[in-house]
LUMBA-691265 format. One line per field, with one value per residue (C-alpha): residue number from 1; x, y, z. Coordinates in pm, whole numbers, padded with zeros to 5 digits. Layout:
<pts>
i: NUM,... .
east: X,... .
north: Y,... .
up: Z,... .
</pts>
This chain:
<pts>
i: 1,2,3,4,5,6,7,8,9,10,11,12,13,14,15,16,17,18,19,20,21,22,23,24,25,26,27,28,29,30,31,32,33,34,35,36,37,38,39,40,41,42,43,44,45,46,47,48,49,50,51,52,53,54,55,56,57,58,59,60,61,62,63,64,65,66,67,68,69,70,71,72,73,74,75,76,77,78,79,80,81,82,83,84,85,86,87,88,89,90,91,92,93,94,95,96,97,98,99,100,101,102,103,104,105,106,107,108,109,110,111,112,113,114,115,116,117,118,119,120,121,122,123,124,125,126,127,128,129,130,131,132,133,134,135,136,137,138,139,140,141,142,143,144,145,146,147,148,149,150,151,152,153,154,155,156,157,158,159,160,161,162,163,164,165,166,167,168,169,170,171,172,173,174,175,176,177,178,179,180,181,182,183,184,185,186,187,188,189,190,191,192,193,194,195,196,197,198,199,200,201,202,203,204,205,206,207,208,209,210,211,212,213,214,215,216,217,218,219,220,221,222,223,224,225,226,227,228,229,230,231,232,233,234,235,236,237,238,239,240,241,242,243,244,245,246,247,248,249,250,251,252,253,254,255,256,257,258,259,260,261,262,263,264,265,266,267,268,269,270,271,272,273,274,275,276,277,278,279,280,281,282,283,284,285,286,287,288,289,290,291,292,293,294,295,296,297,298,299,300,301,302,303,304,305,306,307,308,309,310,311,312,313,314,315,316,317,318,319,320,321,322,323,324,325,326,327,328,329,330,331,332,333,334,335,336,337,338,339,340,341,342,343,344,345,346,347,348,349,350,351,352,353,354,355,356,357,358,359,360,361,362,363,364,365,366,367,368,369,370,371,372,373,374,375,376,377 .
east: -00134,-00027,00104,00349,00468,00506,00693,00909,01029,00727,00749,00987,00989,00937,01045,00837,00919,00829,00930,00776,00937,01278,01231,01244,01621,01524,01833,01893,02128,02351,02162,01812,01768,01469,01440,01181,01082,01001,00965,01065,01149,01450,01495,01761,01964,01863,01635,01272,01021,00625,00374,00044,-00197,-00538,-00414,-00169,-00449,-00645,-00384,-00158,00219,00463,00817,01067,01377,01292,01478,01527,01660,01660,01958,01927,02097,02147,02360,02380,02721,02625,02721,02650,02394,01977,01892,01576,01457,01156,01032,00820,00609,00641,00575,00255,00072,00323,00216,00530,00543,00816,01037,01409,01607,01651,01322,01313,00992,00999,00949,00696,00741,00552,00336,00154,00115,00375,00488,00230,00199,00389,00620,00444,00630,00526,00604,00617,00406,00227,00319,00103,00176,00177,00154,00525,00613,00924,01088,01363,01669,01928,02214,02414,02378,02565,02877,03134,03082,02743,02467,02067,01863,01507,01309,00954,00833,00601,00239,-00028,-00087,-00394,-00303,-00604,-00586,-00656,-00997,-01154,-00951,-00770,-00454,-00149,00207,00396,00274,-00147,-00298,-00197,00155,00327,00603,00949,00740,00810,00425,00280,00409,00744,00990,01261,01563,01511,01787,02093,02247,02620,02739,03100,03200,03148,03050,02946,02674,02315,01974,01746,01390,01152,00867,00601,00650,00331,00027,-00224,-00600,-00773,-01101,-01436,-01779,-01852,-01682,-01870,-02055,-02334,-02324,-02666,-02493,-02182,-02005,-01978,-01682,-01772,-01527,-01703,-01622,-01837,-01764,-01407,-01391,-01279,-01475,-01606,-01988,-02053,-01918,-01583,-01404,-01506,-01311,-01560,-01819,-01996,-02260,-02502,-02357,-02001,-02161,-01945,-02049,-01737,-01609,-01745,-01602,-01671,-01742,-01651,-01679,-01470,-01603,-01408,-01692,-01847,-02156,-02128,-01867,-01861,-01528,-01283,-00955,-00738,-01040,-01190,-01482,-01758,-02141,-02378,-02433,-02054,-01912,-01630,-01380,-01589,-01582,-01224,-01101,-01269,-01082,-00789,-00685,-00690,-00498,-00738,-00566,-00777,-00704,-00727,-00669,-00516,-00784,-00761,-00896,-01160,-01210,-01140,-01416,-01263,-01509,-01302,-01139,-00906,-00585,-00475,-00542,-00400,-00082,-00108,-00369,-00068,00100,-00175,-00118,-00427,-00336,-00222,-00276,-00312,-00400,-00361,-00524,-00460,-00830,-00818,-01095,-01362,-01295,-01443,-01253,-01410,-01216,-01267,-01222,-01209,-01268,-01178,-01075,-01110,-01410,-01394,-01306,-01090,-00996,-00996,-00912,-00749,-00360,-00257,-00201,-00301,-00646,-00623,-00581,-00890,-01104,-01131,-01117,-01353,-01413,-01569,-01742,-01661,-01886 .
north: -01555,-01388,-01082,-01266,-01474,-01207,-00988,-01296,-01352,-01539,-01297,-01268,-01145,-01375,-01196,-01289,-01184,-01212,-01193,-00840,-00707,-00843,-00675,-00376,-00351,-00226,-00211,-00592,-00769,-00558,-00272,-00434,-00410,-00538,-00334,-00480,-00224,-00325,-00142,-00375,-00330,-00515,-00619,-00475,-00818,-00708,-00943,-00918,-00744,-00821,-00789,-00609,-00368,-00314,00013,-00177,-00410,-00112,00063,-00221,-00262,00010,-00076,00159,00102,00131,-00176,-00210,-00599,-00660,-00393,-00038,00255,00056,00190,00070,00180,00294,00348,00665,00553,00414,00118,-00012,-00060,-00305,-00173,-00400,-00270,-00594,-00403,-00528,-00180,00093,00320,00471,00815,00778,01074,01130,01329,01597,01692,01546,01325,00964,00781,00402,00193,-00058,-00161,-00451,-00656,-00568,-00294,00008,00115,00394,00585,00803,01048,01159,01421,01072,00777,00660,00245,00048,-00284,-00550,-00290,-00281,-00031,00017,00276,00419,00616,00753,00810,00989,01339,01302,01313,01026,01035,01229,01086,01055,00827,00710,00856,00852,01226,01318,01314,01366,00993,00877,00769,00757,01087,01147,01265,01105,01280,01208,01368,01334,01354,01232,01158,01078,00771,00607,00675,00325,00314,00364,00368,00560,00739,00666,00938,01071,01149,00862,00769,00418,00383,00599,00519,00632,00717,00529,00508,00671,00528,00626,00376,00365,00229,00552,00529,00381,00606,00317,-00008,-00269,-00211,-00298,-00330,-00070,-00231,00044,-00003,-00115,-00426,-00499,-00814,-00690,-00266,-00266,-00455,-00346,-00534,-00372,-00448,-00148,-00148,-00089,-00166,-00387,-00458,-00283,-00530,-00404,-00584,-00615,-00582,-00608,-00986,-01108,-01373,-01766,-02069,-02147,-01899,-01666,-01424,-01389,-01077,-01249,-01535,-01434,-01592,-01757,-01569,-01250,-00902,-00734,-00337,-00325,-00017,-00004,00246,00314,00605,00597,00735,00827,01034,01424,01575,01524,01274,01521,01664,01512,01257,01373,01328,01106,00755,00606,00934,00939,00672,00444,00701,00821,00469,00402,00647,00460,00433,00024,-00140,-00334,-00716,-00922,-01279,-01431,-01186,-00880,-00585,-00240,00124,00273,00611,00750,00975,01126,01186,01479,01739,01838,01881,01543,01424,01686,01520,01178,01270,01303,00974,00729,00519,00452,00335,-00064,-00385,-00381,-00667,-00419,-00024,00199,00327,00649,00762,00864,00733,00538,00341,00154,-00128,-00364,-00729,-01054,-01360,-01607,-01978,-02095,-02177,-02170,-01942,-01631,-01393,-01054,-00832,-00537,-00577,-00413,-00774,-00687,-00592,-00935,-01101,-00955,-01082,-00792,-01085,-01244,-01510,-01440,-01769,-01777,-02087 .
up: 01300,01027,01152,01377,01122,00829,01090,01174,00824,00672,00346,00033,-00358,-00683,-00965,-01281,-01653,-02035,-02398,-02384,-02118,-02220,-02549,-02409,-02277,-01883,-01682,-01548,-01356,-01100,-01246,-01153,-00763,-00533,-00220,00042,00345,00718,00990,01297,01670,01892,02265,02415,02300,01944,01873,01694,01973,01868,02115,02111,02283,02234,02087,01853,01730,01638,01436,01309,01439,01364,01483,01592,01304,00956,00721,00352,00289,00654,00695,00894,00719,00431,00168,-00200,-00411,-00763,-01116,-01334,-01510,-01484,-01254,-01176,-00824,-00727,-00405,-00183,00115,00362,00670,00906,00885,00786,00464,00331,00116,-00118,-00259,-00296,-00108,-00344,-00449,-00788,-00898,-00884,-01169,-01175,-01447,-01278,-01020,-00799,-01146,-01405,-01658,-01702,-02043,-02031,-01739,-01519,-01311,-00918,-00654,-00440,-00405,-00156,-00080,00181,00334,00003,-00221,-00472,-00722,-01011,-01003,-01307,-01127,-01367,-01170,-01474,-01387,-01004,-00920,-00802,-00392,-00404,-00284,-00314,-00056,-00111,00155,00347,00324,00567,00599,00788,01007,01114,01417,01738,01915,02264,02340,02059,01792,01486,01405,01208,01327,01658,02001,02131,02234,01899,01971,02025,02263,02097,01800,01503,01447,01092,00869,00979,00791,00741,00549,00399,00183,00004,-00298,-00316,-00618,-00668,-01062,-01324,-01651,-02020,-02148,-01984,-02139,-02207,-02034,-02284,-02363,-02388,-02170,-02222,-02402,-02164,-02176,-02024,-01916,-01858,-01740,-02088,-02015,-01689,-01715,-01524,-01534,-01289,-01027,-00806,-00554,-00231,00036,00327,00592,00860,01308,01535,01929,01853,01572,01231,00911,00544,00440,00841,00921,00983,00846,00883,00659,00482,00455,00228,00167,-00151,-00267,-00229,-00493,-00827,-01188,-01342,-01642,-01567,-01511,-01203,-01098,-00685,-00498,-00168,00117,00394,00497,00803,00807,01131,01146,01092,01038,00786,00878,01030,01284,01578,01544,01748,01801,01658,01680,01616,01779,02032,02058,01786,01530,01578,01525,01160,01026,00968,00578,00452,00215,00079,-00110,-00288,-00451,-00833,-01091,-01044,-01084,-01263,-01076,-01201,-00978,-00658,-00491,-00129,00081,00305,00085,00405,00494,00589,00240,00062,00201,00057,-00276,-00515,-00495,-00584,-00866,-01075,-01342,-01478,-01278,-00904,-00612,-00343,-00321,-00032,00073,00266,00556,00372,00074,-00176,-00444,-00743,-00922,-01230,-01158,-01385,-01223,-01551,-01516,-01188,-00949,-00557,-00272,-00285,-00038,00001,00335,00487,00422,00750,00888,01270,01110,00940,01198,01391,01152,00848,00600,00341,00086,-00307,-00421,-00765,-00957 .
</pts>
C-alpha cells in the first residue's frame, strides 16, 4: 500500500549536515530552500483523487496538477543574490526534466547522498520519483520584479502506445484521463525577484572530497550482482520473482563487509526497436514487449552506492532527450534506468547483517510486487 499512502501524505524531508559542509559557507537559512514535487489529482470538491486501472498499474500514477510544497503555481519572493534549493522528487511515478526558464544550465551541488566533490553544471537534469538533487541559483544578475521559474522541459515519455507501440508525448493508450502524459512541459515553480541586495556567498569550486571507489575496490571483481527487470503474467519484477517478506535467492546472499559490483538491465531481450518505436515480433512482442519499456528508478537500502557506467542499449531519439541530465557522479540510493539500458553501480554493505531492500521506485510498480530483499551475513 505504499503508493496510496505516499500519495496521501506518507512522505517528507530530513535535512542532515556536518562540520564539513558547514565549513564551507553554502547559502543557509532563508537563503537555503527545500522544494518537494508531486504531481496529484482532485475531485471536483478538491480533494486527493487515487484510483487505478490496469493501465495505471502498468505505468505508475501521473496526476493531473503539478505541486511543489503541496502548493500549485507556487511562487517564492527572492533576494539578489545565491540560494540553494533541495529538490525532492516525491511523486508515485513521475520523472521530471529540470531546466530554467531561460535557458541557462542548472547547477548540482549535491545529490541523493550529500555534497559532490565539486559543482557540476547541466543543460537540465533528469529527477525520478525518490531521487533529490542541490541546486546553486544566483539570483544577482536579475532585475527587481523579473522572474525565472524552475521548469520540466520536455521529453520524449514512454508512455504504452496504441497498437503495441511506444511513443513519447500526449495522448495513446497510456494516456491517463485528465492526466498530464509523462514528459510535458510544466511550470513547477517561479522565483520572483523582490530586493535587491549587495553581499552573496560565491559558489565554491570544490565541495567534499569524496572517495571514488573502482573495480579495484570490488571485493570479488569475477562476480557481479545482477537485478534484471524483467515482466511475468503482466507482472513487473527483479531477477524473475517478485517480492515475499522474508525471502531470498542465492545470488541475493551478500558477505558482510564487502564491496559490491551490480549491474542493472532494464533490456528485454525480446524486444526489437529502440524506446521511441513500436515493439513488434518475437517471443515478448506486441502488448508484452511494448510495456517493458518503461524507464525504472531503481532504490536500494543500506549504504548509499556510487555509478560506475551507463551502457544504453538504443542510441535513438527518445534518449537523446533525457541522455544529458544524468548525474553520475557522488553518492546515490536511487538511479533512473532507461529501456534498454544497463547501469552498473558500486555498493558497500559494512556494519550490519540482515535483510535489505531494493525495488523499482515508481511506487505502483512497488506495489505489484517489483521488490526484493539482499541477505547481508
Amino acid at each position: 500500500m505504499t503508493a496510496r499512502q505516499v500519495y496521501q501524505g506518507l512522505t517528507g524531508l530530513i535535512t542532515i549536515t556536518d562540520e564539513a559542509e558547514r565549513k564551507l559557507d553554502l547559502p543557509s537559512g532563508e537563503f537555503d530552500i527545500p522544494l518537494v514535487i508531486q504531481d496529484r489529482s482532485f475531485t471536483s470538491g478538491n480533494q486527493l483523487h487515487y484510483s487505478l486501472t490496469m493501465r495505471q498499474r502498468m505505468q505508475g500514477f501521473l496526476g493531473d496538477t503539478i505541486l511543489v510544497n503541496g502548493q500549485r503555481n507556487h511562487v517564492i519572493p527572492v533576494k539578489t543574490r545565491a540560494y540553494r534549493l533541495r529538490i525532492l522528487n516525491g511523486s508515485n511515478a513521475r520523472i521530471y526534466k529540470l531546466g530554467w526558464s531561460d535557458g541557462s544550465p542548472i547547477t548540482a551541488i549535491g545529490t541523493d547522498g550529500g555534497l559532490l566533490e565539486k559543482p557540476e553544471t547541466f543543460p537540465y537534469i533528469m529527477l525520478s520519483p525518490a531521487e533529490r538533487v542541490e541546486l546553486w541559483v544566483d539570483f544577482s544578475g536579475h532585475k527587481t520584479g523579473s522572474e525565472l521559474a524552475l521548469q520540466t522541459l520536455p521529453y520524449q515519455g514512454f508512455s504504452m502506445g496504441m497498437g503495441g507501440g511506444m511513443r513519447g508525448g500526449r495522448g495513446g493508450m497510456g494516456m491517463q484521463e485528465g492526466a498530464v502524459d509523462q514528459g510535458s512541459k510544466d511550470t513547477l515553480v517561479r522565483f520572483t525577484i523582490t530586493e535587491q541586495v549587495s553581499d552573496s556567498p560565491k559558489l565554491p569550486d570544490t565541495l567534499v572530497p569524496i572517495h571514488r571507489l573502482t573495480v579495484k575496490d570490488v571485493s570479488n571483481p569475477d562476480k557481479t550482482v545482477p537485478i534484471n527487470i524483467g515482466m511475468r503474467r503482466m507482472t513487473f519484477n527483479l531477477n524473475g520473482r517478485i517480492f515475499e517478506m522474508l525471502d531470498y535467492t542465492e545470488q541475493e546472499r551478500i558477505p558482510l563487509n564487502t564491496v559490491q559490483k551490480i549491474r542493472i538491465s532494464n533490456a528485454n531481450p525480446a524486444m526489437g526497436g529502440g524506446m521511441g518505436r513500436g515493439m513488434r515480433g518475437g517471443q515478448g512482442g506486441g502488448m508484452m514487449g511494448m510495456m517493458m519499456a518503461l524507464p525504472h528508478p531503481i532504490h536500494l537500502h543500506g549504504q548509499q552506492f556510487q555509478i560506475l557506467s551507463r551502457k544504453p542499449g538504443y542510441a535513438d531519439n527518445a534518449y537523446a532527450t533525457v541522455k544529458d541530465g544524468f548525474i553520475n557522479s557522488g553518492w546515490k540510493d536511487t538511479v533512473l534506468v532507461m529501456p534498454g539500458e544497463e547501469v552498473e553501480i558500486i555498493k558497500p554493505f559494512m556494519d550490519y547483517t540482515g535483510l535489505f531492500l531494493y525495488h523499482c521506485h515508481n511506487l505502483e510498480h512497488e506495489d505489484m510486487g517489483m521488490m526484493r530483499n539482499f541477505f547481508v551475513s
